[in-house]
C-alpha positions as CSV (number, residue, x, y, z in Angstrom):
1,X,31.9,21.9,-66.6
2,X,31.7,18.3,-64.3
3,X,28.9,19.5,-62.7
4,X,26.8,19.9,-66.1
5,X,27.7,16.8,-67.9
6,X,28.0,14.6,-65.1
7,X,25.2,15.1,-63.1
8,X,23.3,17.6,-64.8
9,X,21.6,18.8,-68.1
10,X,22.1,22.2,-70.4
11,X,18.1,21.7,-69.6
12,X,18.7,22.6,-65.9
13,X,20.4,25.4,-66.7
14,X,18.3,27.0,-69.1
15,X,15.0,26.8,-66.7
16,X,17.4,28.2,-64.3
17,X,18.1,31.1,-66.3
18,X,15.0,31.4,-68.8
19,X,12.4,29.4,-67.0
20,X,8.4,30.8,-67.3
21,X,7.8,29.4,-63.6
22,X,9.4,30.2,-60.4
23,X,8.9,26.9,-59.2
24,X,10.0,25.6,-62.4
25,X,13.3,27.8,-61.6
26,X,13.6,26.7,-58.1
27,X,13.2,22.6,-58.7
28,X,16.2,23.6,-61.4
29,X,17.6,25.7,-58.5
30,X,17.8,22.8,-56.2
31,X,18.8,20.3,-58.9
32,X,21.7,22.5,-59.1
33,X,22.8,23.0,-55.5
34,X,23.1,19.7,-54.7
35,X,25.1,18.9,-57.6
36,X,27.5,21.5,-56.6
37,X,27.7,20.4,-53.2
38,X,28.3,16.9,-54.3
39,X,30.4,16.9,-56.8
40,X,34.4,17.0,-56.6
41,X,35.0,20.4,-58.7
42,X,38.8,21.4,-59.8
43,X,39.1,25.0,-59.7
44,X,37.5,26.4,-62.5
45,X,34.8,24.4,-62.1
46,X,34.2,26.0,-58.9
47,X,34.5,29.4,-60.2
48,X,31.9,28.2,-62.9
49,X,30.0,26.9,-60.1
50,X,30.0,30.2,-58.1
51,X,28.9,32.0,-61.2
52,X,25.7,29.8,-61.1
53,X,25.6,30.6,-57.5
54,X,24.9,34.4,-57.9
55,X,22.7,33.8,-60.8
56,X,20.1,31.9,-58.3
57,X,21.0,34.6,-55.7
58,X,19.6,37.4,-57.4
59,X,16.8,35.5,-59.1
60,X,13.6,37.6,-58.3
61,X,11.7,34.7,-57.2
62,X,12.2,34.0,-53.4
63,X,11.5,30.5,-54.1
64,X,14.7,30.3,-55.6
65,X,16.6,32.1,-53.4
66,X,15.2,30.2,-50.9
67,X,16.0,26.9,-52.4
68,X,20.0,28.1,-52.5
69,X,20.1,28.7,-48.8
70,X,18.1,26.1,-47.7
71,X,20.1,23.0,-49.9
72,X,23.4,25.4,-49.4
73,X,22.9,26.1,-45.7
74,X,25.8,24.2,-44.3
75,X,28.0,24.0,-47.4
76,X,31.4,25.9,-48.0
77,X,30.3,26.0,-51.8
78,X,28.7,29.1,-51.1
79,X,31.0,32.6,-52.3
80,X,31.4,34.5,-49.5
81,X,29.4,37.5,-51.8
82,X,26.7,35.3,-52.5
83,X,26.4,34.4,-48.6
84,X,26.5,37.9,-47.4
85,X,23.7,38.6,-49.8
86,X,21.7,36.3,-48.5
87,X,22.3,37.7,-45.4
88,X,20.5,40.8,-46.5
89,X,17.5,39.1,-47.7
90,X,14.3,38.0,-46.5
91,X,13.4,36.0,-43.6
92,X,12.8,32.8,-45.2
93,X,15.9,33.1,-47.1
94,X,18.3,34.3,-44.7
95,X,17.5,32.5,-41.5
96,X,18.8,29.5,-43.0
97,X,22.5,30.8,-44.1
98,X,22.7,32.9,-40.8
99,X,21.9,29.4,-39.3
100,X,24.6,27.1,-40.3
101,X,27.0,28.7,-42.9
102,X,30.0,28.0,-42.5
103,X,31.4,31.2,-45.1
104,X,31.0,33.7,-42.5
105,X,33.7,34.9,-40.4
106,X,33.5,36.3,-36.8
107,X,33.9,39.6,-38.0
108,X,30.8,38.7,-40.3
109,X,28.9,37.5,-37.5
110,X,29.5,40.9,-35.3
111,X,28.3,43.2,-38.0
112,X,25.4,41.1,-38.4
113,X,24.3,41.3,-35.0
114,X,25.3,44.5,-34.6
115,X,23.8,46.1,-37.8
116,X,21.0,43.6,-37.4
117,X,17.3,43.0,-36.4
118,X,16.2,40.4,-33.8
119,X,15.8,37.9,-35.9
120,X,18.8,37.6,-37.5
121,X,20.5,38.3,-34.1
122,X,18.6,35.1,-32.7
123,X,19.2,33.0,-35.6
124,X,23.5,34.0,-35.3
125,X,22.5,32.7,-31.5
126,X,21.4,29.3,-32.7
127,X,24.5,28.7,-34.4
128,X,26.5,25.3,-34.0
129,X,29.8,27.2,-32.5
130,X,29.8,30.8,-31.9
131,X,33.3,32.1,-31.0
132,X,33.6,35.0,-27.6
133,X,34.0,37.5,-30.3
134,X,30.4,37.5,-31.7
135,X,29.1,36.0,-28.2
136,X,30.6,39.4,-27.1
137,X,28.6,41.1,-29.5
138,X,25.3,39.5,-28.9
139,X,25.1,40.2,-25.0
140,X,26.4,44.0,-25.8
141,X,23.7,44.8,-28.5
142,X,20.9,41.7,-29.0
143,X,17.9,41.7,-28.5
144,X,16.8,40.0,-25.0
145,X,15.8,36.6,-27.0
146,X,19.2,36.5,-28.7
147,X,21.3,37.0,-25.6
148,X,18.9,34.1,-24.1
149,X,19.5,31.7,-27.1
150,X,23.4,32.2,-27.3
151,X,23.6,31.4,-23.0
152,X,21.6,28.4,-23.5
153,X,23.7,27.6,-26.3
154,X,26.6,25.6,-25.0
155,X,28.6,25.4,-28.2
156,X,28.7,29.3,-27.6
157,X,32.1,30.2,-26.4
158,X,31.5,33.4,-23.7
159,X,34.0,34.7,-21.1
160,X,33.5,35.9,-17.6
161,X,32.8,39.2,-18.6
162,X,29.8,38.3,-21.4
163,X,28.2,36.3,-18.6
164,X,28.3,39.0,-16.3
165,X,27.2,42.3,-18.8
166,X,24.5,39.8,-20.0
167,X,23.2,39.4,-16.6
168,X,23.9,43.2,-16.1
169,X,21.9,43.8,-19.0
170,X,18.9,41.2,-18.0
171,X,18.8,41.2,-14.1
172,X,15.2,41.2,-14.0
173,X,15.0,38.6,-16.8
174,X,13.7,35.0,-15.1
175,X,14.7,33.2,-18.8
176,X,18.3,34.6,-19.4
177,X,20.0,34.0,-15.5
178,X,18.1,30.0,-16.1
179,X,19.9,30.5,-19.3
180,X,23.4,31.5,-17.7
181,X,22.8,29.3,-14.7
182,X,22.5,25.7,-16.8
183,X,25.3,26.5,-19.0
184,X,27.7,23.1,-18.7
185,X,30.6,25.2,-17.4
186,X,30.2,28.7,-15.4
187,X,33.1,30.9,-14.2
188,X,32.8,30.4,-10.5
189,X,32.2,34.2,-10.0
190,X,29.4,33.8,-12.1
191,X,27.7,30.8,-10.5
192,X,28.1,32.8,-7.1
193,X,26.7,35.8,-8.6
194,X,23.9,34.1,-9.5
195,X,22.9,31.9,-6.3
196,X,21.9,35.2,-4.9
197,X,19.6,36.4,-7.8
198,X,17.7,33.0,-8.7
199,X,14.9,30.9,-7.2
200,X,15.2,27.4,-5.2
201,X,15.2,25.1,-8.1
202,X,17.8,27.2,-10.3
203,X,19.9,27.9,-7.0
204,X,20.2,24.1,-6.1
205,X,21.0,23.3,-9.8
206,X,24.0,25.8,-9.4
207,X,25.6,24.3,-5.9
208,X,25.3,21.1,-7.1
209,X,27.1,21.0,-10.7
210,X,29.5,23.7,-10.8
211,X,32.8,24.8,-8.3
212,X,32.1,27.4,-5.3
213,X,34.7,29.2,-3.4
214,X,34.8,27.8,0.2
215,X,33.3,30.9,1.6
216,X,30.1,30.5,-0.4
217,X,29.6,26.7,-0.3
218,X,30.5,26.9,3.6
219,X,28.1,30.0,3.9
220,X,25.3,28.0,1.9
221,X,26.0,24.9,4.3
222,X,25.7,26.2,7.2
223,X,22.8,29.0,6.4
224,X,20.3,27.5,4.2
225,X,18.7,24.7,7.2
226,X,15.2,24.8,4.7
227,X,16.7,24.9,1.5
228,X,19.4,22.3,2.3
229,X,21.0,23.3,-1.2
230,X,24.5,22.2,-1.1
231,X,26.7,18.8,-0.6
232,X,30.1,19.7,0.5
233,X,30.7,16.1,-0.8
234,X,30.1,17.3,-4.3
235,X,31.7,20.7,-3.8
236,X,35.2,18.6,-2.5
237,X,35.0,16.9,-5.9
238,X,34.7,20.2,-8.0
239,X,37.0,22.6,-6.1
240,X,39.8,23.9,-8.1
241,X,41.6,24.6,-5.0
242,X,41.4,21.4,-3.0
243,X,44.1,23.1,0.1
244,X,42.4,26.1,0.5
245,X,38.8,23.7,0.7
246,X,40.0,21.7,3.0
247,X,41.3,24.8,5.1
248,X,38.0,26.1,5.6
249,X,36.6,23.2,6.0
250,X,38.7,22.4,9.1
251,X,38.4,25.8,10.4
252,X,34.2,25.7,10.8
253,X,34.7,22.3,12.1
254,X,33.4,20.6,9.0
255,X,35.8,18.1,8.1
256,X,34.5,15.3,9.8
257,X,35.0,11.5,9.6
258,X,32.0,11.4,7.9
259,X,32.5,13.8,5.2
260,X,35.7,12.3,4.7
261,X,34.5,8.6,4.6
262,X,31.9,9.9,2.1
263,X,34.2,12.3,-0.1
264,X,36.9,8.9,-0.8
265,X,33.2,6.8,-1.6
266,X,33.0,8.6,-4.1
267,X,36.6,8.7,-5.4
268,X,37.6,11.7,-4.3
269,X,41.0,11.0,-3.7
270,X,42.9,14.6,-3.1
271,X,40.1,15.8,-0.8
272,X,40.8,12.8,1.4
273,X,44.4,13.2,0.7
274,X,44.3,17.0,1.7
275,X,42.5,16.3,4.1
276,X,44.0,13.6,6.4
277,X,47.5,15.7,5.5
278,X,45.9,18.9,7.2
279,X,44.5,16.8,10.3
280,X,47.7,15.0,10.6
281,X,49.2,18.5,10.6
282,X,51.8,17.6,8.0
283,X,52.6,18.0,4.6
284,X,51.0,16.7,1.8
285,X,53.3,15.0,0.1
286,X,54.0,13.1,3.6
287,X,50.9,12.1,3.6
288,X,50.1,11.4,0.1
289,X,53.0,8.6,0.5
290,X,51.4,7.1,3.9
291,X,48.0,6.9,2.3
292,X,49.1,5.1,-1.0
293,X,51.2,3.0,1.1
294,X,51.2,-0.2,-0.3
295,X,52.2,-2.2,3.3
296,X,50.0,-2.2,6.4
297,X,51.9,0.5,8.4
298,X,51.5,3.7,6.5
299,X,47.7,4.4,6.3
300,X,47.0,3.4,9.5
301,X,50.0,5.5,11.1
302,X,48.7,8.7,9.4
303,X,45.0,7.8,9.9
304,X,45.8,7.4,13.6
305,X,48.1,11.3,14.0
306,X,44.9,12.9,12.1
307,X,42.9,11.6,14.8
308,X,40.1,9.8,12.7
309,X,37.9,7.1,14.9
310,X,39.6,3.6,14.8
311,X,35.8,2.1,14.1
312,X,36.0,3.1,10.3
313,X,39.7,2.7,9.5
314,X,38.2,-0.5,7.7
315,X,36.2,1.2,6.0
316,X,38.7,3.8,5.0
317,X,41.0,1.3,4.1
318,X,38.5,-0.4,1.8
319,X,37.3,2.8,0.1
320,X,41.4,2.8,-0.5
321,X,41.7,-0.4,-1.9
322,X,38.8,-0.3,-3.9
323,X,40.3,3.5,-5.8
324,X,43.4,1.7,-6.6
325,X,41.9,-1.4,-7.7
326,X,39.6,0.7,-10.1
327,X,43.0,2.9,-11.2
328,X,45.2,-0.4,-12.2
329,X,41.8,-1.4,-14.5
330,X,41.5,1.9,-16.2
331,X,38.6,2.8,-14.9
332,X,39.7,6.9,-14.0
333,X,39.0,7.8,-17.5
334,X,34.4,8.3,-17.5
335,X,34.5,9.8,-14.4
336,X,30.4,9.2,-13.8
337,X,31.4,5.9,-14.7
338,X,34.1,5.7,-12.5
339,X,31.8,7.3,-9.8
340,X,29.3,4.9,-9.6
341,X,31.6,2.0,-9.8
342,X,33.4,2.9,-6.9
343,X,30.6,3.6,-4.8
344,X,29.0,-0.2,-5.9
345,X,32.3,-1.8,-4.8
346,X,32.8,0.0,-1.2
347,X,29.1,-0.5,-0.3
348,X,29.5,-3.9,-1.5
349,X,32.3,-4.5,0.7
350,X,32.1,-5.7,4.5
351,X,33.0,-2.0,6.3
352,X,31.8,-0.3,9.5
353,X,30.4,2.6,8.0
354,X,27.6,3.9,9.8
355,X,23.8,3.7,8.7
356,X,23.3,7.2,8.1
357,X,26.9,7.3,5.9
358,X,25.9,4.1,3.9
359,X,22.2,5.5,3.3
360,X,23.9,8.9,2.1
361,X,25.8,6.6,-0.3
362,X,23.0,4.4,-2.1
363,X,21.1,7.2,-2.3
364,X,23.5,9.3,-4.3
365,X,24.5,5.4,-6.5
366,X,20.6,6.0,-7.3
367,X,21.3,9.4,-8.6
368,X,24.7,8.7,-10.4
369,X,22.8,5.7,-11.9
370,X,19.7,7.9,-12.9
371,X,21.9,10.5,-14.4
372,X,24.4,7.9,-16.9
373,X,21.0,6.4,-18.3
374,X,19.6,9.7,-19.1
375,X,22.7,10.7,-20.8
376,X,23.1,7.4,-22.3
377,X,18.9,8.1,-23.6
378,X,19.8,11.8,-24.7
């Protein structure tokens, strides 16, 4: 066999088999998985390999079992027997397979946490992907720990309906809706589901990086005076449905110069677009050509029919300017990036945007800024 004359000794082998000393056994153990795991094996090799495999598995010793599934965790080396069997065993020997391997299927996975204890359940949580068929599994029958390791998990692939039996199943618990609620992406039924049941700090974490229906982030706007919780500047940036935004918006008498100005600082380009179209009271495709007008005529004759103040049309134009100067370069791809390049270059510019607006602005540059070095640190 490669493995045994080129990296290895008949020596390794027989301590393996015959050796007086567990630890003995499991420094031969180790010896031996990483040799397996390293070496390019033709197919009967491998099967020679896997042989050698089950041997260590069902060594009495957990110190050799343990020294398979540790070295082995993350290899595909591992028969899918052998794996399952490990599985089955102790703590210290199955936490690590359960962990990483990559031998298991889903179907694997579900059984485990099904047929499972806690721990095992948690440790299925932790894994590096988890697919919505075992996540499925997890928030139907895990224990509350597991359910709360798989949410905060965001390689853990749930639909709309896990998120919402897990918080059936955990209303009361503080740890699995902070779980749910800083998830990366949230079904926007979810997030709203969850504004009502979580504190101040959770809640504004919510409004301010994920989508809400108009309704809500209007409701939460216009409502919450103390909590001050939500930025329909950020909210035009995330809605899925830009038209029907802008409709409410218009209809509580919220889309305002200002919001407007402050939405295309930011880059938010069909906001504004929708927007001046539903003021101008004409259709959008109308008045994406006026806005992207390349001449002097077209911008300013839409601007002026949606009845926005002739003060800022400089400053509109520039925000314009700016956006397509940043498109030619490239610069749409990182959209953080993007972000807080467009808002250096229109407050850099000389515009008649009012104090408050241009103090709005630099303080959310600050943020942006603050939030692409912390990534770029993490």
């Amino acid at each position: 066999m490669a493995t045994t004359r080129t990296a290895l000794t008949d020596e390794d082998i027989r301590i393996l088999v015959k050796g007086a000393s567990e630890d003995d056994r499991a420094v031969a153990a180790h010896k031996l998985c990483r040799a397996i795991d390293r070496t390019a094996l033709s197919d009967d090799d491998r099967e020679k390999a896997h042989d050698i495999l089950r041997i260590m598995a069902a060594d009495a010793a957990e110190l050799v079992r343990r020294a398979l599934a540790v070295t082995l965790r993350a290899s595909d080396m591992i028969p899918h027997d052998v794996a399952m069997q490990l599985a089955r065993d102790v703590e210290s020997v199955a936490l690590p397979i359960l962990n990483f391997s990559p031998v298991f299927t889903d179907q694997d996975l579900e059984d485990i946490v099904r047929l499972g204890d806690p721990v095992r359940q948690v440790a299925v949580a932790k894994r590096p992907v988890l697919s919505e068929k075992v996540t499925t599994a997890i928030v139907e029958v895990g224990a509350e720990k597991a359910v709360e390791v798989a949410c905060s998990n965001d390689n853990a692939h749930f639909g709309e309906r896990g998120l919402q039996h897990a918080i059936d199943r955990f209303a009361k618990s503080e740890a699995i809706l902070e779980a749910v609620a800083y998830r990366r992406v949230l079904p926007m039924a979810v997030t709203e589901r969850l504004i009502q049941m979580v504190g101040d700090q959770v809640r504004d974490h919510l409004v301010s990086h994920h989508a809400l229906s108009p309704e809500t982030a209007l409701q939460l706007a216009l409502g919450a005076k103390e909590r001050a919780a939500i930025d329909l500047v950020d909210q035009a940036g995330r809605s899925a449905d830009v038209k029907s935004f802008v409709f409410h918006l218009k209809k509580a008498e919220r889309l305002t110069p200002s919001l407007l100005l402050r939405a295309l600082a930011h880059g938010h380009m069909a906001f504004l677009e929708h927007a001046i179209s539903e003021l101008a009271g004409v259709p959008h495709h109308r008045a994406w050509l006026m806005v992207h007008d390349a001449g002097p005529l077209g911008l300013k004759a839409i601007y002026e029919r949606a009845g926005l103040p002739a003060r800022l049309y400089t400053a509109f134009r520039c925000g314009i300017d700016v956006y397509h100067q940043l498109e030619r370069e490239g610069g749409l791809s990182d959209r953080e990036r993007f972000q807080e390049t467009m808002l250096e270059r229109f407050l850099t510019q000389p515009q008649p945007a009012t104090r408050e607006d241009m103090d709005y602005l630099m303080e959310k540059l600050d943020r942006i800024r603050r939030d692409v070095r912390e990534a770029a640190v993490a």
